[in-house]
C-alpha positions as CSV (number, residue, x, y, z in Angstrom):
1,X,22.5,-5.5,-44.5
2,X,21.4,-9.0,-43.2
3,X,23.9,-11.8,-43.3
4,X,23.9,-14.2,-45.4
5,X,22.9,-17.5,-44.0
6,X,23.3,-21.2,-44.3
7,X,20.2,-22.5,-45.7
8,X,18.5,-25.8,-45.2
9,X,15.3,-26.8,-47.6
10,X,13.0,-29.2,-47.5
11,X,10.1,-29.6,-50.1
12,X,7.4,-31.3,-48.9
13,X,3.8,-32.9,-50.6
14,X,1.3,-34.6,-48.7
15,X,-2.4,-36.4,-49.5
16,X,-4.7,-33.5,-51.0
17,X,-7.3,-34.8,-47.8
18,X,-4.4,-33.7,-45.3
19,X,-3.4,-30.2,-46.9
20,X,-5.0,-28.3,-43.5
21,X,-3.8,-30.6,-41.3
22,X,-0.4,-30.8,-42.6
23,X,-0.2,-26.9,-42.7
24,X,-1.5,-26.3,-39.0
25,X,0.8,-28.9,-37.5
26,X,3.7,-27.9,-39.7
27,X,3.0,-23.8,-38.8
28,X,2.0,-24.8,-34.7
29,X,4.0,-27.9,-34.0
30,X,6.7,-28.7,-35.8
31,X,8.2,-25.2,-36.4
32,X,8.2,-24.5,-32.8
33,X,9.8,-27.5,-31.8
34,X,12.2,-26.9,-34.4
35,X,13.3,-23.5,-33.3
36,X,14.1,-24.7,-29.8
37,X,17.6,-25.3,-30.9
38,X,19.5,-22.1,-30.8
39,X,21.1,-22.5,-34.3
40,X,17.8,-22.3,-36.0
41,X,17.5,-18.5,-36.9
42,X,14.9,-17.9,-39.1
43,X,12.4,-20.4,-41.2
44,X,10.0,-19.7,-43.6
45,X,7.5,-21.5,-45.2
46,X,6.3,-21.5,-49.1
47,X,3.6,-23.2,-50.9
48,X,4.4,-23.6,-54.8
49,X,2.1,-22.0,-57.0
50,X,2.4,-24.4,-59.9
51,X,0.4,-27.3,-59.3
52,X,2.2,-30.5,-60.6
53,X,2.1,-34.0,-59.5
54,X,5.6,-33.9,-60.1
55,X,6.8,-31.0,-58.2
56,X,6.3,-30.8,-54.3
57,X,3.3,-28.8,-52.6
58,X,5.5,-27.0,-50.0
59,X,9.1,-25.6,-48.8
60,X,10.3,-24.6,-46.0
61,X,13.4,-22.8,-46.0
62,X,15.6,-23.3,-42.2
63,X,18.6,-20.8,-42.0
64,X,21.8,-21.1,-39.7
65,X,24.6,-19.0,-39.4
66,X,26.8,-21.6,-40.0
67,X,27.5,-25.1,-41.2
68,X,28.6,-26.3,-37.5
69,X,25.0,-24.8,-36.4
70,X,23.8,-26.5,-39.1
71,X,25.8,-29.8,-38.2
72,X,24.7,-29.6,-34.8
73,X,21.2,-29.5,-35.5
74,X,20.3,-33.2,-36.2
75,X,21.9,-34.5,-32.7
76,X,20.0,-31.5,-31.1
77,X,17.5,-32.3,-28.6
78,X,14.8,-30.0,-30.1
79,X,15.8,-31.9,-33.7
80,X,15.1,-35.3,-31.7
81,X,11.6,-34.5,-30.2
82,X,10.3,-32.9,-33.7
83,X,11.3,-36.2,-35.7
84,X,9.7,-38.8,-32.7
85,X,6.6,-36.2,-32.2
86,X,5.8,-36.0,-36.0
87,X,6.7,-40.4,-35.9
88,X,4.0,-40.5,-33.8
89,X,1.5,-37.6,-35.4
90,X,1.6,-39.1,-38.6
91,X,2.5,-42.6,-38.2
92,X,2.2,-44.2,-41.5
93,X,1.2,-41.6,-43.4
94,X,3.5,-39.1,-42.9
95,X,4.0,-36.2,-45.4
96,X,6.5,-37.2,-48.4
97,X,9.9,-34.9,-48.2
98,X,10.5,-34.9,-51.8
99,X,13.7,-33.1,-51.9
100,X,16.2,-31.9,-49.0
101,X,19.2,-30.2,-49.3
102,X,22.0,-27.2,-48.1
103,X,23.1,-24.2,-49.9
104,X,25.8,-21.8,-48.9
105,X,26.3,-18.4,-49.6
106,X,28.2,-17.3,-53.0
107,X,27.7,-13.9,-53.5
108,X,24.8,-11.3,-51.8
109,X,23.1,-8.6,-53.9
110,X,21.2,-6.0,-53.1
């Protein structure tokens, strides 16, 4: 049985004319730099299927095995360069994160 991790989420939209884009530096840039730091164990990435101008495009789903990895992870290096790297990427038109937030373990079934 897999443990039952910390999870960070972060839904995302961006400008329909930067859907590719977005994706292939999200999937070959930021991930990777992202997963330098050691605390990062898995992320996946989801694109919602319902298509409303009030719900965001994307998630992606970052899980830690703890809350001090979790913690950690903003004064990380690896946090540090990902943040300055997409600054500089996307300048003024970075993606919109439309909703961020941690959830914890309650209960697992399986």
């Amino acid at each position: 049985m897999a443990k039952a991790r910390i999870l960070h989420i972060i839904a995302t939209s961006c400008k329909p004319e930067n859907d590719a884009k977005f994706n292939k530096w999200y999937n070959e840039v930021h991930v990777p730099m992202l997963m330098k730091f050691k605390g990062v164990k898995k992320v996946t990435r989801y694109r919602v299927i319902e298509e409303k101008a009030s719900r965001p495009q994307f998630l992606a789903v970052y899980e830690f095995d703890s809350m001090k990895d979790l913690e950690e992870f903003p004064k990380s290096k690896a946090f540090q360069d990902a943040i300055a790297e997409m600054e500089g990427t996307w300048k003024g038109d970075k993606p919109d994160i439309r909703l961020a937030m941690v959830a914890e373990p309650i209960k697992v079934f399986e």
